[in-house]
Steps between C-alpha positions, in 0.01 A plus 500: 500500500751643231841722543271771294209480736607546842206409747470772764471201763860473613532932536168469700662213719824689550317832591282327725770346697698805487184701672452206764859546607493876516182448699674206731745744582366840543246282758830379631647841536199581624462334766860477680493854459130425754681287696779757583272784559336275746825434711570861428231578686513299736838587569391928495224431762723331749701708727832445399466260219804622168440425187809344381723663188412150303126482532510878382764442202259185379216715541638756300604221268214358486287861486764547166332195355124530596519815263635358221315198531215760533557640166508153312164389680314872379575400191427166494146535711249437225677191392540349831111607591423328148658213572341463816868537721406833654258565758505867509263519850737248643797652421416902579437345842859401562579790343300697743635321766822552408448859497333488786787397697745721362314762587499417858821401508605845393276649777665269751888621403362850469364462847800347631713780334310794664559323827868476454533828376292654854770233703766678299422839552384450894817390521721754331263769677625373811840505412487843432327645754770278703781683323350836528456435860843386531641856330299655721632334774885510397442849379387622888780315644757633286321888617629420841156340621524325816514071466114406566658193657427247264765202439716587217612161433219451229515801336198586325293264673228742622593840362133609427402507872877653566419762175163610656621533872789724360249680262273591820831634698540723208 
């Protein structure tokens, strides 16, 4: 081998090894991205499980990478298939997968939100129909209605059954 006649050997080498780390690590990526949609899920389906503000940050980390990563490995596909590194089968089944949990995962919070958001509003329902009942009640009693005998020493502790007795004396 001469200076003037480079053999394409070494550039072959050096690609080659460049595509088998790309692939190491987007199957890396790949699958600790798995792993935490597993304990997301996991964590979603139990009652009161929290997903902690790490495990999201290094899943959004992590999510950041898989699509670079995903880039490089598009464009390095052929040569990985050629080389005999890439299984495509094998690996658009942990892709699958993958997507397979994160779109049950996103089910499960959207679940979970729709149930907080019928607590919340049960809740502030009955706080206003407490308040309204309560004006209603204050309002009478400042129109000269008679006491309806209740103990004043929690006030506003049952002012919708002391709103609708004065309403019916109207």
């Amino acid at each position: 081998m001469t200076t003037s006649d480079p053999s394409p050997f070494p550039a072959d080498v050096t690609a080659l090894a460049a595509d088998r780390a790309l692939l190491t690590e987007y199957t890396s990526v790949l699958g600790e991205l798995t792993r935490i949609a597993e304990s997301e899920r996991m964590i979603l389906r139990s009652r009161d499980g929290v997903i902690s503000p790490p495990m999201a940050a290094r899943q959004e980390r992590l999510a950041e990478r898989y699509a670079a990563l995903t880039v490089g490995l598009k464009a390095r596909a052929r040569a990985l298939y050629g080389a005999g590194l890439l299984d495509p089968a094998h690996m658009e089944g942990k892709i699958v997968y993958l997507v397979t949990l994160m779109k049950e995962n996103q089910r499960l919070m959207n679940a979970r939100k729709a149930a907080t958001a019928l607590r919340v509003d049960v809740v502030m329902r009955a706080i206003a129909e407490r308040e309204a009942a309560s004006a209603l009640g204050a309002a009478a009693n400042e129109d000269g209605a008679e006491d309806l005998g209740e103990d004043d020493t929690t006030p506003g502790d049952r002012p919708a059954r002391g709103a609708s007795s004065t309403l019916q004396r109207l």
